[in-house]
C-alpha positions as CSV (number, residue, x, y, z in Angstrom):
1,X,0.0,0.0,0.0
2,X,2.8,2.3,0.9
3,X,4.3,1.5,-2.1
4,X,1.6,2.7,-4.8
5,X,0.9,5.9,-2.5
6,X,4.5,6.7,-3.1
7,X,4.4,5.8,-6.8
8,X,1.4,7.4,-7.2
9,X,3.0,10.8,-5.7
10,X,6.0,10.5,-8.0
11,X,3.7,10.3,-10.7
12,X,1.5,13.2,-9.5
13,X,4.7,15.4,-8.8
14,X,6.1,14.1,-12.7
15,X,2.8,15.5,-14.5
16,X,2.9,18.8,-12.5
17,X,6.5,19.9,-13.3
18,X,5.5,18.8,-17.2
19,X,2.6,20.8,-17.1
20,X,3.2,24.8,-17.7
21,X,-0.1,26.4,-17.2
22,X,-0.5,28.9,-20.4
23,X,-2.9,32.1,-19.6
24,X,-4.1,34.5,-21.9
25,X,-4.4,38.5,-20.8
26,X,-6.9,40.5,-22.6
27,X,-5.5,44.0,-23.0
28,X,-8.1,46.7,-21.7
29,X,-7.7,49.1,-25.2
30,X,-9.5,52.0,-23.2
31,X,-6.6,52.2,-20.4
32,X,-3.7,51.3,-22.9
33,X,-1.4,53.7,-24.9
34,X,0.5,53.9,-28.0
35,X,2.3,57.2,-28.4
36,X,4.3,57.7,-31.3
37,X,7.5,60.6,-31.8
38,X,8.8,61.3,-35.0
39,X,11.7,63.5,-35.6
40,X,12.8,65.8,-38.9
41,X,15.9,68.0,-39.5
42,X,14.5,70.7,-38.6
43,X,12.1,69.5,-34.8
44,X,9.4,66.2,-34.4
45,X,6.0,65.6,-33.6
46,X,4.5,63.4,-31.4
47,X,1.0,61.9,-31.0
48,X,-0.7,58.5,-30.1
49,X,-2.6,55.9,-31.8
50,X,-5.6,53.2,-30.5
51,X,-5.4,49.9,-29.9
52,X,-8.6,47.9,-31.1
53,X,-7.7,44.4,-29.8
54,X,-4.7,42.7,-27.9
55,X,-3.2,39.9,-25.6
56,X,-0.6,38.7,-23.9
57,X,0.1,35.0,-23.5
58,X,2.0,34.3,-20.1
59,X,3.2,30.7,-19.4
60,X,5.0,30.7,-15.7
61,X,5.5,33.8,-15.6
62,X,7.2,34.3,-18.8
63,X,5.9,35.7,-22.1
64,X,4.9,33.1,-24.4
65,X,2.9,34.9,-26.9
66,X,0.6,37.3,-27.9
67,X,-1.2,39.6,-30.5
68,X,-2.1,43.1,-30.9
69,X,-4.4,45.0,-33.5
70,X,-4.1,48.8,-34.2
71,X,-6.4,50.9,-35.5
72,X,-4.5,53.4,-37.8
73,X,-7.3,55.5,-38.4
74,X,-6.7,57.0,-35.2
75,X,-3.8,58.6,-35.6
76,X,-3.7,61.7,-34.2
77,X,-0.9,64.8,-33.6
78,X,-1.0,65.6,-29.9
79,X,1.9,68.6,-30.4
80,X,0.3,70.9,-33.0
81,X,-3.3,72.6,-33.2
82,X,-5.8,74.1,-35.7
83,X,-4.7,73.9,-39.4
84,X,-1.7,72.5,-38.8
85,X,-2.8,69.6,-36.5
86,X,-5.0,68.9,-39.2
87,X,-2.8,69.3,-42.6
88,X,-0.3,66.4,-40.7
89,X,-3.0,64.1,-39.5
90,X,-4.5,63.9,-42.8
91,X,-0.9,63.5,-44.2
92,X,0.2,60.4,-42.1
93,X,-2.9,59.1,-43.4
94,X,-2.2,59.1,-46.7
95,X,-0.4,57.1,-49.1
96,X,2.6,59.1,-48.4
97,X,2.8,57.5,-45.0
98,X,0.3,55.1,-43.6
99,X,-2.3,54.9,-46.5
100,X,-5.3,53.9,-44.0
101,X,-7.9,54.1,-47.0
102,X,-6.5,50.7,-47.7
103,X,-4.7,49.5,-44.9
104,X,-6.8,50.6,-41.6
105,X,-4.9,48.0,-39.0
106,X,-1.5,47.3,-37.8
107,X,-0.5,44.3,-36.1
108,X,2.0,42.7,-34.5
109,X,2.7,39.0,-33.4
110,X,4.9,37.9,-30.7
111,X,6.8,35.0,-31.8
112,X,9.3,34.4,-28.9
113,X,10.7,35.8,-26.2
114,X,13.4,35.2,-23.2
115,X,13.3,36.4,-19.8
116,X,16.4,37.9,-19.3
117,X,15.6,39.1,-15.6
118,X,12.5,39.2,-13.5
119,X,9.6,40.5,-15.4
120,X,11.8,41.7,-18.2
121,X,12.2,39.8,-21.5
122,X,13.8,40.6,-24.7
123,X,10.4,39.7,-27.1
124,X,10.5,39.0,-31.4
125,X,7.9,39.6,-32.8
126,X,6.7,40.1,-36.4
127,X,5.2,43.8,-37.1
128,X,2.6,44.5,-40.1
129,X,2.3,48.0,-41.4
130,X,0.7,49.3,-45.1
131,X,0.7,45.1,-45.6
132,X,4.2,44.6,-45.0
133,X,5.3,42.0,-42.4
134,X,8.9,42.9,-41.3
135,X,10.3,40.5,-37.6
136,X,11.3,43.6,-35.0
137,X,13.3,42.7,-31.1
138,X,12.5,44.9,-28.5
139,X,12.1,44.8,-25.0
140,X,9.1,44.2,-22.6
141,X,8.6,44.7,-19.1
142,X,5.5,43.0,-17.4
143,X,4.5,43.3,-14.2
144,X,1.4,44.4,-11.9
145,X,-0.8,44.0,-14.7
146,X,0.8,46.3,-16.9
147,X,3.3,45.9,-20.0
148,X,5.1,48.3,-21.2
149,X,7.8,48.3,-24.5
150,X,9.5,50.8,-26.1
151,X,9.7,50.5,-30.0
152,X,12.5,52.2,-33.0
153,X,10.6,51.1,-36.3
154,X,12.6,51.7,-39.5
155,X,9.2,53.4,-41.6
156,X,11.4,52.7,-45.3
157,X,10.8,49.0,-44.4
158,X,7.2,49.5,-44.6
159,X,7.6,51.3,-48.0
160,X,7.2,55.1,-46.0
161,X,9.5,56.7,-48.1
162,X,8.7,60.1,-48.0
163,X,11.3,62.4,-48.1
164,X,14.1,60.1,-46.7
165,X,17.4,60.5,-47.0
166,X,17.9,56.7,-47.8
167,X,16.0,57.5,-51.2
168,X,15.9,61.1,-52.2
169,X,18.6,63.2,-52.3
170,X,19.7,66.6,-51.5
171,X,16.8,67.1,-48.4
172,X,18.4,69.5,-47.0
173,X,16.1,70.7,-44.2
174,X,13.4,68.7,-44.8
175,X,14.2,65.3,-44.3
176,X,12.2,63.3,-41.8
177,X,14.2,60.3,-40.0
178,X,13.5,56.8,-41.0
179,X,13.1,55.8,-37.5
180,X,10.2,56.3,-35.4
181,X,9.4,55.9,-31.8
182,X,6.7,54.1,-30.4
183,X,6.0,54.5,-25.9
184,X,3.5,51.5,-25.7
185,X,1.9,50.8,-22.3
186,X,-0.6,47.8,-22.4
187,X,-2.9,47.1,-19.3
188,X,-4.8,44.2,-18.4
């Protein structure tokens, strides 16, 4: 009897430590933030965009996966007012930049990540803008039901061209960086 007690808990204890319990966080869109910075010769604007849907996969504690849908029809210029607010919204909207009259939604898919400390993990994922599906590393912090990641996406990989120095010559002034910043803080 003592015997298959104690074989039974060496079994029990076995199919514990194989099993990783996988959990899936819904990201609350309405408490979340995506706030973009873009720079130029000459100064930058800033602004933020919506998320419409997103989660975070967690298995022990660990990232494991996870997908997020933006709605780039949202885009909006937090820096500038009036006129001007609205000649650049409409313009990051457009085919010049992020051409939402045929691509509305950005996503991106977490395909791995590893922990390198406590709540911190160094994630790949694969990032989707104007149709274009390019892999991007960046790192994510999670903790206290929050996530937050800071972004550098290269636009001229997502055929945003407009007056970059990597394809036009003599800018001068009015180049605009290839790189923009994206301050994303997820809550769940």
């Amino acid at each position: 009897m003592k015997t298959n007690i104690l074989t039974l808990i060496i079994i029990a204890t076995a199919s514990l430590n194989s099993w990783s319990q996988s959990v899936e966080m819904e990201i609350n869109t309405t408490e979340s933030s995506i706030n973009w910075l873009a720079k130029k010769v000459t100064g930058q604007h800033k602004g933020n965009i919506n998320l419409i849907s997103g989660n975070l996969e967690m298995t022990e504690n660990k990232i494991s996966g996870g997908s997020f849908k933006v709605d780039m029809t949202s885009i909006i210029v937090t820096d500038l007012s009036g006129e001007y607010k609205g000649k650049l919204e409409g313009h990051l909207k457009s085919k010049d930049f992020f051409g939402i009259e045929k691509f509305p939604i950005a996503s991106l898919a977490i395909k791995k990540a590893i922990m390198k400390t406590e709540n911190h993990h160094e994630v790949t994922a694969e990032l989707t803008i104007k149709g274009i599906t390019n892999p991007i590393t960046f790192d994510m912090h999670v903790e206290n039901n929050e996530a937050m990641a800071k972004l550098s996406i290269d636009r001229t990989k997502y055929d945003i061209r407009y007056r970059s120095n990597s394809f036009f010559d003599n800018l001068g002034d009015i180049a605009i960086n290839n790189e923009f910043d994206l301050d994303i803080k997820l809550k769940f």
